[in-house]
N, CA, C and O atoms as a GROMACS GRO file, in nm:
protein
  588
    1UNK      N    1   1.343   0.360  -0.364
    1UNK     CA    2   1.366   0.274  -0.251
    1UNK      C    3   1.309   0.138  -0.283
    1UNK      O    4   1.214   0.102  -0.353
    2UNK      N    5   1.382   0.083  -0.223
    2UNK     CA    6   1.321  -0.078  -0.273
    2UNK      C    7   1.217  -0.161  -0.196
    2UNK      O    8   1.203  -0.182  -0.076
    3UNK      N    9   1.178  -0.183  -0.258
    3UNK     CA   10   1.058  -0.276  -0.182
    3UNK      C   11   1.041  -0.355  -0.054
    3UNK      O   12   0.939  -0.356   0.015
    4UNK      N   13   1.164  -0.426  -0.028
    4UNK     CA   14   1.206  -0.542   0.064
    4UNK      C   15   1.229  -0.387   0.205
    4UNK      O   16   1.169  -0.397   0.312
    5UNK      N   17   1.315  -0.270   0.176
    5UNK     CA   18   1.329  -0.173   0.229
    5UNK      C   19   1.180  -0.100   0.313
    5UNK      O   20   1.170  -0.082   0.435
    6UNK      N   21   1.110  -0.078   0.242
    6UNK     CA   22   0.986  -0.038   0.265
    6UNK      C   23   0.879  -0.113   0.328
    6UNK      O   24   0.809  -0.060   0.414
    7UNK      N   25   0.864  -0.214   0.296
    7UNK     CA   26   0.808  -0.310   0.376
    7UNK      C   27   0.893  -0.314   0.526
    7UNK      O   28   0.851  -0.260   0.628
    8UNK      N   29   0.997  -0.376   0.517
    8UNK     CA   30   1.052  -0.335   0.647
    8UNK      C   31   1.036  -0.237   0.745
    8UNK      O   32   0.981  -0.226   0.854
    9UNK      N   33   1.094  -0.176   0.680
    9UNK     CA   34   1.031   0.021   0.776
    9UNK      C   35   0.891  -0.014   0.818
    9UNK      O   36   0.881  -0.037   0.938
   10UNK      N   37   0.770  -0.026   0.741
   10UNK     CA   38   0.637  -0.014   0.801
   10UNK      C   39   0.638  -0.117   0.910
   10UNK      O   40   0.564  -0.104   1.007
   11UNK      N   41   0.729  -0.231   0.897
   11UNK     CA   42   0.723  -0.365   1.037
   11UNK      C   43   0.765  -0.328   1.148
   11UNK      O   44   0.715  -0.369   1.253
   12UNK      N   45   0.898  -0.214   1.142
   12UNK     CA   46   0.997  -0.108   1.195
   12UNK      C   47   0.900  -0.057   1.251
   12UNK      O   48   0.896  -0.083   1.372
   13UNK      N   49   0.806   0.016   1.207
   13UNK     CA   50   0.746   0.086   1.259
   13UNK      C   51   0.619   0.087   1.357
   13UNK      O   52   0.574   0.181   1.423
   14UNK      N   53   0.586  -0.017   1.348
   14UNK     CA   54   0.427  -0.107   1.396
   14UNK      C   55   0.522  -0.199   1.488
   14UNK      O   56   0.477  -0.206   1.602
   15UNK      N   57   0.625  -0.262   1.472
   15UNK     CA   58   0.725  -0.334   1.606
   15UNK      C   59   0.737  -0.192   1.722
   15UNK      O   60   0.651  -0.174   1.809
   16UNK      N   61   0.834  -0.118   1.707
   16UNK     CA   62   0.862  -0.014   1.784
   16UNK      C   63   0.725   0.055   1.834
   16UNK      O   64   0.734   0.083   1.954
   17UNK      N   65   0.594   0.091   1.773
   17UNK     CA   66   0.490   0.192   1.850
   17UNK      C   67   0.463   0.052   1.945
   17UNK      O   68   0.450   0.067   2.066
   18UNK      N   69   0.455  -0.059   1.894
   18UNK     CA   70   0.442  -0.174   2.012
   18UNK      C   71   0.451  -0.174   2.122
   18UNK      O   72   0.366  -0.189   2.210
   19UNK      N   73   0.642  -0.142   2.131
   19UNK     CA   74   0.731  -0.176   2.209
   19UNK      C   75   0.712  -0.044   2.368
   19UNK      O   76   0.706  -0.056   2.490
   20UNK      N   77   0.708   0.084   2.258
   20UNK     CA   78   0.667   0.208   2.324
   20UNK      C   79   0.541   0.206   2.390
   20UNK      O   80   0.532   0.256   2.502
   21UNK      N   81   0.446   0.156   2.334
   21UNK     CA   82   0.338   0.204   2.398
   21UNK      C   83   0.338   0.097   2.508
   21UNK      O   84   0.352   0.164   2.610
   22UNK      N   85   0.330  -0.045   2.549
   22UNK     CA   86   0.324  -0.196   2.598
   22UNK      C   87   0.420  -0.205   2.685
   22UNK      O   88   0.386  -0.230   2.801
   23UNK      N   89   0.572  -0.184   2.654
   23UNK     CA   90   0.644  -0.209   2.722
   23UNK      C   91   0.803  -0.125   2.806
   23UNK      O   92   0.890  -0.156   2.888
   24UNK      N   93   0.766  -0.016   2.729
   24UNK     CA   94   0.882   0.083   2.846
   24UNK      C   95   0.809   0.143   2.959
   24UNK      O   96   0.721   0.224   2.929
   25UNK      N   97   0.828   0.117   3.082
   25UNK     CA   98   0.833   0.152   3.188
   25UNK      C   99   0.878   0.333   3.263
   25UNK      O  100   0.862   0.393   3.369
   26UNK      N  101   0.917   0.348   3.175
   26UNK     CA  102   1.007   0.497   3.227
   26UNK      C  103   0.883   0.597   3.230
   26UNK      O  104   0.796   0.614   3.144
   27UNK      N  105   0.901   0.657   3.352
   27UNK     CA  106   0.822   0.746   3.415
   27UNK      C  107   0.801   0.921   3.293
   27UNK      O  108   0.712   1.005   3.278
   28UNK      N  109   0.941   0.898   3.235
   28UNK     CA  110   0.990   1.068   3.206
   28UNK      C  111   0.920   1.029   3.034
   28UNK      O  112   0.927   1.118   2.950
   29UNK      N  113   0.854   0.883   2.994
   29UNK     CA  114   0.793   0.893   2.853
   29UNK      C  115   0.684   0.916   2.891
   29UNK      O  116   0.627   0.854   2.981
   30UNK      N  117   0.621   1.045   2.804
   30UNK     CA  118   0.513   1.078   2.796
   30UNK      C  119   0.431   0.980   2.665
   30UNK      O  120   0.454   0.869   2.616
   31UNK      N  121   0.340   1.074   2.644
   31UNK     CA  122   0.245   1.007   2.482
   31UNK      C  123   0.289   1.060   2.398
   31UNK      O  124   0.276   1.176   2.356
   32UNK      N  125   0.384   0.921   2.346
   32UNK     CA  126   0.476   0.898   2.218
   32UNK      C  127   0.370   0.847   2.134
   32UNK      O  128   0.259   0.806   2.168
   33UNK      N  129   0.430   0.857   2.001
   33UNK     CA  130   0.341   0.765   1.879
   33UNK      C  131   0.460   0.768   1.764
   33UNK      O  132   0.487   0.884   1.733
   34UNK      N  133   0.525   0.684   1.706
   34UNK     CA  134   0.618   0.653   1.594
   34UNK      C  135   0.512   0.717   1.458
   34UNK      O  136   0.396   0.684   1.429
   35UNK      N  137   0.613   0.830   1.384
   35UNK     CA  138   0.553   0.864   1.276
   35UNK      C  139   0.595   0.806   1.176
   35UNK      O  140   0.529   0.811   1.072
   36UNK      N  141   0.720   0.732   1.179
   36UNK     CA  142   0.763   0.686   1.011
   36UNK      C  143   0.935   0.629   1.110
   36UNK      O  144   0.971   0.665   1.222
   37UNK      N  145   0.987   0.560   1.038
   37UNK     CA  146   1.071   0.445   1.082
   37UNK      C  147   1.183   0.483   0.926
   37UNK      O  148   1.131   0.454   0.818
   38UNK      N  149   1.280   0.525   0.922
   38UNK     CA  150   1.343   0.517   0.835
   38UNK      C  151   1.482   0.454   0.802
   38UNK      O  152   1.570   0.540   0.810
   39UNK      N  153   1.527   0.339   0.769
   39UNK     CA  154   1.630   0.270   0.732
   39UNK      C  155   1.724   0.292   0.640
   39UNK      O  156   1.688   0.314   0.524
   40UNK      N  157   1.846   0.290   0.672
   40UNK     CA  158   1.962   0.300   0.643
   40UNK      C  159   1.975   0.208   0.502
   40UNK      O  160   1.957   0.088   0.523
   41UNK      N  161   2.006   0.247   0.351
   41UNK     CA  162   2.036   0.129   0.232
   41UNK      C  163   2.110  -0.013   0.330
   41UNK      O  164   2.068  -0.129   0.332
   42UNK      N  165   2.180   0.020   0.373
   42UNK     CA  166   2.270  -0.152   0.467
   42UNK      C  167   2.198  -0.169   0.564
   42UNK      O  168   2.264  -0.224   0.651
   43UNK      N  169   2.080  -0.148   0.603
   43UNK     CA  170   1.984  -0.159   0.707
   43UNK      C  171   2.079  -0.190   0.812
   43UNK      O  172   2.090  -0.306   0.853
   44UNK      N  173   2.167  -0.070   0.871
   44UNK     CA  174   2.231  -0.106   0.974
   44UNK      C  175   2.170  -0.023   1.066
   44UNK      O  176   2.181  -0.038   1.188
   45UNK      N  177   2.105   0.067   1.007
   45UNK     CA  178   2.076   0.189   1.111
   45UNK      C  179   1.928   0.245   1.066
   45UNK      O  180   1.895   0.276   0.952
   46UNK      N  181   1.828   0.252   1.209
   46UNK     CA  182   1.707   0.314   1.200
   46UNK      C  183   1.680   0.419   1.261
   46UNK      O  184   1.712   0.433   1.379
   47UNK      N  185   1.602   0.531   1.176
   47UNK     CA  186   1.581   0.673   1.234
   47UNK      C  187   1.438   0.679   1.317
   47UNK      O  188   1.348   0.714   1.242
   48UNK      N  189   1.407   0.662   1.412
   48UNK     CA  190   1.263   0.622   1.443
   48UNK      C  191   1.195   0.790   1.472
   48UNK      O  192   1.242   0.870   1.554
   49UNK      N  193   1.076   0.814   1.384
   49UNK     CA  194   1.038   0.917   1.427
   49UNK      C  195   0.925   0.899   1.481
   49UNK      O  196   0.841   0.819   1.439
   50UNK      N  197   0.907   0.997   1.614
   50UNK     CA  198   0.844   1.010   1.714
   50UNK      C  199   0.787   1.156   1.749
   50UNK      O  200   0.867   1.249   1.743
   51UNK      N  201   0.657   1.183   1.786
   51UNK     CA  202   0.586   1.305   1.813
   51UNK      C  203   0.561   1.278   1.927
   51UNK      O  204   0.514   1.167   1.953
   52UNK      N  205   0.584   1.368   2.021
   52UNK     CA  206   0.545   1.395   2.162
   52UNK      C  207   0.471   1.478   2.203
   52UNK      O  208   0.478   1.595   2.166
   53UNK      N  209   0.380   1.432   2.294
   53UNK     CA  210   0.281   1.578   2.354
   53UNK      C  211   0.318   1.604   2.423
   53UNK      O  212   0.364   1.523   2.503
   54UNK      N  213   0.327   1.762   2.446
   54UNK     CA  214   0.333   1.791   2.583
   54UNK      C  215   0.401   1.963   2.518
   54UNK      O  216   0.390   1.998   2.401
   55UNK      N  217   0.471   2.052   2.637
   55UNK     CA  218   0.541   2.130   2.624
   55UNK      C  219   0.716   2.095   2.562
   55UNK      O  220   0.749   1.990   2.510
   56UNK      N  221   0.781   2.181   2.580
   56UNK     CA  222   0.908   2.150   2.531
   56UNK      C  223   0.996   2.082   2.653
   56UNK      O  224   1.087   2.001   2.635
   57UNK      N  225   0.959   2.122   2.754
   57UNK     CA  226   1.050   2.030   2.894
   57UNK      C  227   1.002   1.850   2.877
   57UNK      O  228   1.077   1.752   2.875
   58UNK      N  229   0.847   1.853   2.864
   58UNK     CA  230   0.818   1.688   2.864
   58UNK      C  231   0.902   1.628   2.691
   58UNK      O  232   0.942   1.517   2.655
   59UNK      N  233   0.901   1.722   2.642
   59UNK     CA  234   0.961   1.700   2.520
   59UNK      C  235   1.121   1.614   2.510
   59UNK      O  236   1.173   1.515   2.460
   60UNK      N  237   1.148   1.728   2.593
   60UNK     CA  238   1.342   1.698   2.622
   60UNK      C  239   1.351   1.578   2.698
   60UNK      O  240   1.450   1.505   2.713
   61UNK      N  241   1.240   1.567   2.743
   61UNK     CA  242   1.256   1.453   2.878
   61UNK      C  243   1.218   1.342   2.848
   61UNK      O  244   1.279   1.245   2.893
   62UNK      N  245   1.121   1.328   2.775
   62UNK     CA  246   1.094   1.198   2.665
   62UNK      C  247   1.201   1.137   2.535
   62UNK      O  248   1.176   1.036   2.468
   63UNK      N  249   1.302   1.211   2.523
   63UNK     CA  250   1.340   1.233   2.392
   63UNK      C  251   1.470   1.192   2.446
   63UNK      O  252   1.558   1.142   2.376
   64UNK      N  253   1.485   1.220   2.610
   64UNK     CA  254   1.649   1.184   2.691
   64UNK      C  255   1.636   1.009   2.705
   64UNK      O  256   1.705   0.917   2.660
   65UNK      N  257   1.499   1.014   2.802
   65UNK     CA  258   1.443   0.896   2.772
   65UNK      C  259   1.449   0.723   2.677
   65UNK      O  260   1.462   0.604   2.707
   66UNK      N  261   1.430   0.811   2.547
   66UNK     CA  262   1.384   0.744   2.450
   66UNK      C  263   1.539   0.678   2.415
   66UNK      O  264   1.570   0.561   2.391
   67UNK      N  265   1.619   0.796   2.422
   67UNK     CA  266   1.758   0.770   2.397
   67UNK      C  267   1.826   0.654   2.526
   67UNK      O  268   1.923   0.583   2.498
   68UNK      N  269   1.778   0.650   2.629
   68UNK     CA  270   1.852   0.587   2.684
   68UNK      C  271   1.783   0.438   2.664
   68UNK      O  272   1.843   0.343   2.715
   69UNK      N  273   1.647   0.410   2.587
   69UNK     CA  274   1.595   0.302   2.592
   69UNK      C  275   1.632   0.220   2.471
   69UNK      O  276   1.601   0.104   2.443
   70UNK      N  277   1.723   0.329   2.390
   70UNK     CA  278   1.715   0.281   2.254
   70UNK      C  279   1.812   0.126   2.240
   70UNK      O  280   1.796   0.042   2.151
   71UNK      N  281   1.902   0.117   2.340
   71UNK     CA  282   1.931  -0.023   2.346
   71UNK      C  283   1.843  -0.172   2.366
   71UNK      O  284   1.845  -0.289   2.328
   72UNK      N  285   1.782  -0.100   2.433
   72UNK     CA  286   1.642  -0.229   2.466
   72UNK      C  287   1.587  -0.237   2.366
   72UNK      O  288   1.607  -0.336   2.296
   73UNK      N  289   1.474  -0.107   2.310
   73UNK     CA  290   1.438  -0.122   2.147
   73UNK      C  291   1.462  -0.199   2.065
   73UNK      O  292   1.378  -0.265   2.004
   74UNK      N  293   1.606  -0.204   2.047
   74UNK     CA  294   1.735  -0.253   1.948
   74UNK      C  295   1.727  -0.428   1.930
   74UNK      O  296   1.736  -0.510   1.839
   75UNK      N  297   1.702  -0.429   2.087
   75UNK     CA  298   1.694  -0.595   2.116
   75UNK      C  299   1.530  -0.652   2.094
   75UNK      O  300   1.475  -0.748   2.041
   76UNK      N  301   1.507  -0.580   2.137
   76UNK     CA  302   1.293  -0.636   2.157
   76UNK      C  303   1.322  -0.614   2.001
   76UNK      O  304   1.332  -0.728   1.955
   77UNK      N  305   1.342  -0.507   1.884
   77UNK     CA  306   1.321  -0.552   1.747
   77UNK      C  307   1.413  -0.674   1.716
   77UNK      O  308   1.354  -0.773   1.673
   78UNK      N  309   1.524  -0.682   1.729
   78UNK     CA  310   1.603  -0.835   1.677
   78UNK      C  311   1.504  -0.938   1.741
   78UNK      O  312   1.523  -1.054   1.706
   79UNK      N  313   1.431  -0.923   1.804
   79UNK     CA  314   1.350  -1.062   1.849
   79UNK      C  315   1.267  -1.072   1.785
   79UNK      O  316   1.203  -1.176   1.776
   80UNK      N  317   1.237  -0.954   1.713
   80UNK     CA  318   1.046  -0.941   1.676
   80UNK      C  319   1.087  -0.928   1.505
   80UNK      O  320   0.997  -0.924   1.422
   81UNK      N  321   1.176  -0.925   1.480
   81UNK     CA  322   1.233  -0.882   1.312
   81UNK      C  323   1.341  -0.986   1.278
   81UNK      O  324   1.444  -0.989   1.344
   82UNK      N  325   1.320  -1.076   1.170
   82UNK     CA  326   1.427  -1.164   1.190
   82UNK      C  327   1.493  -1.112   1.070
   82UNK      O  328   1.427  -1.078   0.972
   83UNK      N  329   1.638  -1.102   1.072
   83UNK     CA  330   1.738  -1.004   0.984
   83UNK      C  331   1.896  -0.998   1.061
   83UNK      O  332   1.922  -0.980   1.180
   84UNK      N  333   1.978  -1.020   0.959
   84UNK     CA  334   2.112  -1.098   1.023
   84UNK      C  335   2.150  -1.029   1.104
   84UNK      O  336   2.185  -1.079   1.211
   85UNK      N  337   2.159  -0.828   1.076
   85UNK     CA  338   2.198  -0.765   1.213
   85UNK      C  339   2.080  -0.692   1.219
   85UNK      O  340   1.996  -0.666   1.132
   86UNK      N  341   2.088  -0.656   1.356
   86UNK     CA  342   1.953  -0.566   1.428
   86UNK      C  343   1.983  -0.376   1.391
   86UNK      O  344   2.087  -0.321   1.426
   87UNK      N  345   1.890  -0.316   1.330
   87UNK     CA  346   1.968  -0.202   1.332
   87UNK      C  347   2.008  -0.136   1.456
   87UNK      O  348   1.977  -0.168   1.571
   88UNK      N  349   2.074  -0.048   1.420
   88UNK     CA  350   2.097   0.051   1.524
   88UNK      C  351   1.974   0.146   1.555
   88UNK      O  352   1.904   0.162   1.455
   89UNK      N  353   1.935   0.206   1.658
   89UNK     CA  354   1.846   0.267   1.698
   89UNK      C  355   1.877   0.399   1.703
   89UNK      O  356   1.981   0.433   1.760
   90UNK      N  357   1.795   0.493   1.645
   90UNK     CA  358   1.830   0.652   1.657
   90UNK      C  359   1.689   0.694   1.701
   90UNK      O  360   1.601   0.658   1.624
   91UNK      N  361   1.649   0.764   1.812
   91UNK     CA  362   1.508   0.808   1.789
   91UNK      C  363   1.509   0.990   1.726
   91UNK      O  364   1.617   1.048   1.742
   92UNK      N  365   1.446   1.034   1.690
   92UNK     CA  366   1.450   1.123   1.652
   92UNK      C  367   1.278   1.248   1.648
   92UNK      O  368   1.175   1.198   1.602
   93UNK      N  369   1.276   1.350   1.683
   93UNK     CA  370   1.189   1.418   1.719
   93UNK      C  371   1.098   1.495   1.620
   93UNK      O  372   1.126   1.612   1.590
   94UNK      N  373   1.001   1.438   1.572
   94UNK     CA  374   0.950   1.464   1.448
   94UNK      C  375   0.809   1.566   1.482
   94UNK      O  376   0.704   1.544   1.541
   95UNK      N  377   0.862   1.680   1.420
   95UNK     CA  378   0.762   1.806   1.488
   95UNK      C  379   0.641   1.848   1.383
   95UNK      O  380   0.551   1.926   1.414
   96UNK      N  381   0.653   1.784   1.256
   96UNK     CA  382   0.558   1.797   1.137
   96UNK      C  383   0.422   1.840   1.181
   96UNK      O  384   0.367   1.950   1.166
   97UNK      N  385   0.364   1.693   1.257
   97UNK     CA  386   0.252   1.723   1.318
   97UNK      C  387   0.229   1.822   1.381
   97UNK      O  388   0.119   1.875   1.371
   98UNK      N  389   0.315   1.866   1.451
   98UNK     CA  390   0.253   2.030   1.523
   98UNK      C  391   0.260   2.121   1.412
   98UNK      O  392   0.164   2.198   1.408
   99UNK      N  393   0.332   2.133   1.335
   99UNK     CA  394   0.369   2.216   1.241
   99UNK      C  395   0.267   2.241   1.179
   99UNK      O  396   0.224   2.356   1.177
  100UNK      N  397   0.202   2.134   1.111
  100UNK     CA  398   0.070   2.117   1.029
  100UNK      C  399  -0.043   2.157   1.112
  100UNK      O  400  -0.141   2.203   1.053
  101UNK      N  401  -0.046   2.144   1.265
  101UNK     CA  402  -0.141   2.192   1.287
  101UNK      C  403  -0.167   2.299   1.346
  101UNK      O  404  -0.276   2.313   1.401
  102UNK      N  405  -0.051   2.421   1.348
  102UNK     CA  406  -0.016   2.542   1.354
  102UNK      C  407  -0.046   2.582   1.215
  102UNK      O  408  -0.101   2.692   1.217
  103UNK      N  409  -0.032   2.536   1.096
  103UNK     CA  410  -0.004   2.619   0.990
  103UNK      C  411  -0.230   2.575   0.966
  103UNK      O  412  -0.316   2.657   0.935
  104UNK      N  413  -0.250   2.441   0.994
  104UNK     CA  414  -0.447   2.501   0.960
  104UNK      C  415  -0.532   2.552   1.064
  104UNK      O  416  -0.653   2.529   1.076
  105UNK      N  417  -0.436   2.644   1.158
  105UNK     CA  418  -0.510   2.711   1.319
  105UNK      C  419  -0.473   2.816   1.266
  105UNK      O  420  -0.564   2.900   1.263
  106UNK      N  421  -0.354   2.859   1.211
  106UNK     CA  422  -0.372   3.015   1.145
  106UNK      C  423  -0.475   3.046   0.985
  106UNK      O  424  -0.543   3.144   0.954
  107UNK      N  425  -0.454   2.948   0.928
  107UNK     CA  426  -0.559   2.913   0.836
  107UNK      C  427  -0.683   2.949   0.836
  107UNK      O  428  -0.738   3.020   0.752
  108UNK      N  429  -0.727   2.905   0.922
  108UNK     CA  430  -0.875   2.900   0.987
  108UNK      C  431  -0.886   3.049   1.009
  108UNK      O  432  -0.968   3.124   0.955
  109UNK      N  433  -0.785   3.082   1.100
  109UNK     CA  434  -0.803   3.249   1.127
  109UNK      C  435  -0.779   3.328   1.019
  109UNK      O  436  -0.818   3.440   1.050
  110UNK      N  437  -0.745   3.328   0.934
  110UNK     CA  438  -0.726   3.397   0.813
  110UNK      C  439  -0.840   3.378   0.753
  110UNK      O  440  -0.896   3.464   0.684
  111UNK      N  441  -0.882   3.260   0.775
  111UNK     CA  442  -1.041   3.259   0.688
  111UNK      C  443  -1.168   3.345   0.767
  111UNK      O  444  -1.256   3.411   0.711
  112UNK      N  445  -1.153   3.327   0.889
  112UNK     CA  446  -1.236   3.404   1.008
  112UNK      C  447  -1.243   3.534   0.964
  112UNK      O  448  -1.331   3.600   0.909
  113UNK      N  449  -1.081   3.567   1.015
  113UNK     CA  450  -1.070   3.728   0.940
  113UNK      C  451  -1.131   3.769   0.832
  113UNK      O  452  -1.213   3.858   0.853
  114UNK      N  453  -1.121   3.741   0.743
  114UNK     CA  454  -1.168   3.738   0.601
  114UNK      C  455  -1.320   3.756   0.605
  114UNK      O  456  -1.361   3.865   0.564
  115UNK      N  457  -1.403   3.673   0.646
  115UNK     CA  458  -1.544   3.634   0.654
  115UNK      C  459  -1.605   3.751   0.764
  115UNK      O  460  -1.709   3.816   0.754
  116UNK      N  461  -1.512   3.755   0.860
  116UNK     CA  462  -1.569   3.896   0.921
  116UNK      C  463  -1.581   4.007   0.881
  116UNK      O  464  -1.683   4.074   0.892
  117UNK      N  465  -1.450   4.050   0.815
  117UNK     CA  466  -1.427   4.189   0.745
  117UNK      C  467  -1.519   4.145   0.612
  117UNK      O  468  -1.535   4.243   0.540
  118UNK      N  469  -1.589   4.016   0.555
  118UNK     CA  470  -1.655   4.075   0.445
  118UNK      C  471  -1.593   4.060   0.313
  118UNK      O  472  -1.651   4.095   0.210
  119UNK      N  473  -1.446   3.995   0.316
  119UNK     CA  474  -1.412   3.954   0.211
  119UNK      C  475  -1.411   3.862   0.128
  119UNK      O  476  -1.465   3.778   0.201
  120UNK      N  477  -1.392   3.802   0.021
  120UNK     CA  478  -1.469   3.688  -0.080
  120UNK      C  479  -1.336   3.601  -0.007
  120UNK      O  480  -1.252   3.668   0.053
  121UNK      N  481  -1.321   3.457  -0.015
  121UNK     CA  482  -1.274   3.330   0.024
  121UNK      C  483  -1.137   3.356  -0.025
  121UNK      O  484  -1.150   3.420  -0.129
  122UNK      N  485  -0.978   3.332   0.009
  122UNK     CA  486  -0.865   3.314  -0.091
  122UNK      C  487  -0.897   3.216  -0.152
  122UNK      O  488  -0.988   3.134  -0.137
  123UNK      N  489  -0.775   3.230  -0.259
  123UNK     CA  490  -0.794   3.083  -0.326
  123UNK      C  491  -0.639   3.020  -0.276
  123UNK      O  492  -0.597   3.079  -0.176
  124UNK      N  493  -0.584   2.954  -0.307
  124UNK     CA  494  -0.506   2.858  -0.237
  124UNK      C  495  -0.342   2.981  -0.319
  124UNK      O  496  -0.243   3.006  -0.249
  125UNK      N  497  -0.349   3.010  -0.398
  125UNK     CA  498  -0.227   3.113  -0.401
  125UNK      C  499  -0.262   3.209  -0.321
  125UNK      O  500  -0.219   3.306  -0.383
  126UNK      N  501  -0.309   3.249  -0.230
  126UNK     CA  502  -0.319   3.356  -0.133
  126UNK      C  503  -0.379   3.511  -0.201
  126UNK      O  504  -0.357   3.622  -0.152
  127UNK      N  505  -0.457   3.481  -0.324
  127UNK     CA  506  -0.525   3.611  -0.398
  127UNK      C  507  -0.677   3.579  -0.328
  127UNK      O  508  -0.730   3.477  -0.286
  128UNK      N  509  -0.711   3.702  -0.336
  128UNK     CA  510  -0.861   3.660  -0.317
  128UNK      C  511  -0.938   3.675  -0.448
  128UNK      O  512  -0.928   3.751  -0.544
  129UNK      N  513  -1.027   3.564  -0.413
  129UNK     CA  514  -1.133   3.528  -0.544
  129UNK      C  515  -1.217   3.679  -0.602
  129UNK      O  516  -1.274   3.768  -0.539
  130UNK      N  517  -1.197   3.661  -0.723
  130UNK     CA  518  -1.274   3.783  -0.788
  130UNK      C  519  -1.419   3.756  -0.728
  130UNK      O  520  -1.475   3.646  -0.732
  131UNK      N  521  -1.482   3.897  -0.658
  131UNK     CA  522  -1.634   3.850  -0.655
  131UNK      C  523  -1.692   3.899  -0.803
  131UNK      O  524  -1.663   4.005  -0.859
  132UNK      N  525  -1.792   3.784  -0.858
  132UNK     CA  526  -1.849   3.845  -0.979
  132UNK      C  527  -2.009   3.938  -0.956
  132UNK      O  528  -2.101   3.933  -0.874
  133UNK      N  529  -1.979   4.021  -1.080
  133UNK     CA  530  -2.145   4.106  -1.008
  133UNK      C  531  -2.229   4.032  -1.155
  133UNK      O  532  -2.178   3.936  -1.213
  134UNK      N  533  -2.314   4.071  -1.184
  134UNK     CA  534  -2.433   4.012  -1.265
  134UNK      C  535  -2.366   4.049  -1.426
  134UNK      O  536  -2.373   3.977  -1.526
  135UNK      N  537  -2.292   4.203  -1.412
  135UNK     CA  538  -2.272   4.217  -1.523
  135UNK      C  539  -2.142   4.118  -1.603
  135UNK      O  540  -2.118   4.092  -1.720
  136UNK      N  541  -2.092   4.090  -1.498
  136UNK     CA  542  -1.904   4.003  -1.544
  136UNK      C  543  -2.041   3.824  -1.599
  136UNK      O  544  -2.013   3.749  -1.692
  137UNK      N  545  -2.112   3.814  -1.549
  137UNK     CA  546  -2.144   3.686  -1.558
  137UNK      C  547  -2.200   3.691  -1.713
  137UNK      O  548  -2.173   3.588  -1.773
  138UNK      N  549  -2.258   3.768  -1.773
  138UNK     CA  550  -2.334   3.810  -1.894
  138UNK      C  551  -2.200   3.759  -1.964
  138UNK      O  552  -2.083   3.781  -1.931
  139UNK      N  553  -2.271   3.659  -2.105
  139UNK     CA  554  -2.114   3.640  -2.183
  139UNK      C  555  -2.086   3.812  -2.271
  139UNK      O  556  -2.119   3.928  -2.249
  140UNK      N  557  -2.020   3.747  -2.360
  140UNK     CA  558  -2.005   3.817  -2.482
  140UNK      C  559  -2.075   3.832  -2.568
  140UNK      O  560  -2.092   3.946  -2.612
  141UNK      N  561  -2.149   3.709  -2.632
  141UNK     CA  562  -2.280   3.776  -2.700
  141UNK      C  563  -2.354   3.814  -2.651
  141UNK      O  564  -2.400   3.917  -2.699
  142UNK      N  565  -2.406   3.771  -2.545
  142UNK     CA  566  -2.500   3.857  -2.437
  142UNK      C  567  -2.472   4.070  -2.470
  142UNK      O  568  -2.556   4.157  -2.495
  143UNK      N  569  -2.371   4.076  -2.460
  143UNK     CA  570  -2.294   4.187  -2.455
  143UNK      C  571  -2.357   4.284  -2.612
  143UNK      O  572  -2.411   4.388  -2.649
  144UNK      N  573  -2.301   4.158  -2.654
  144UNK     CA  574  -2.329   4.252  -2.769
  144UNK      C  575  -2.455   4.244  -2.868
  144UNK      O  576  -2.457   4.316  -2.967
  145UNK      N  577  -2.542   4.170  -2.845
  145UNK     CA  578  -2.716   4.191  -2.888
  145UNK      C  579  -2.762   4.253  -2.806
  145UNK      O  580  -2.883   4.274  -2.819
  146UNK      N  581  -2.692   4.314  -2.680
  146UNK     CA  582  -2.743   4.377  -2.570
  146UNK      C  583  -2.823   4.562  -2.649
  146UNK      O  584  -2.757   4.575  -2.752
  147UNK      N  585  -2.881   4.632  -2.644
  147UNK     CA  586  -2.913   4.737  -2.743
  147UNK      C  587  -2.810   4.862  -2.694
  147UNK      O  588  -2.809   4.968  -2.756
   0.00000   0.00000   0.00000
């Protein structure tokens, strides 16, 4: 991706959490936050991703929302971004963040589990760590000047 591209997106992206947090009015947006702003090669068109709190109803309802604001967006960035056309606005529902923090809440419990029942730590391929006893630690010559 090219440079001039990327830079953009991050302006994309810091314009729009702006715009969201400062200046839409609509009752049905909850607490939005722009995760990443992604542009089209003809920068005609932007994917704006957005994480929402809440359940899945404030979800739908922020996200109906977002869609109906995306014309205003469109304009508050052509004012705030100077570039011959304004992109198009797509918002889009970016669930990573929960994802990630579902996948280190079961984590955690797997480690709990583990530490309760008494078992040695996994290691990141999902084996558990050899526990060593005194004798595995002794090298090989150890071993064998041993009598």
């Amino acid at each position: 991706m090219g440079l001039r591209r990327e830079k953009l997106q991050e302006l994309f992206k810091a314009e729009a959490s702006a715009i969201l947090l400062r200046e839409l009015r609509d009752p049905r947006i909850g607490f939005v936050s722009v995760t990443e702003v992604e542009l089209s090669r003809d920068l005609r068109h932007a994917k704006i991703f957005v994480s929402v709190m809440g359940d899945q109803e404030a979800k739908r309802r922020t996200m109906e929302a977002l869609d109906r604001a995306a014309g205003y967006v469109r304009s508050e960035l052509g004012r705030r971004v100077s570039l011959r056309h304004t992109p198009e606005v797509l918002f889009r529902l970016d669930e990573s963040i929960e994802r990630g923090t579902r996948v280190v809440a079961l984590l955690r419990r797997v480690a709990g589990q583990d530490a309760a029942a008494g078992e040695a730590p996994r290691e990141p391929g999902g084996s558990a760590a050899p526990a060593q006893s005194d004798h595995d630690r002794t090298s090989r010559t150890d071993r064998r000047s041993a009598p």
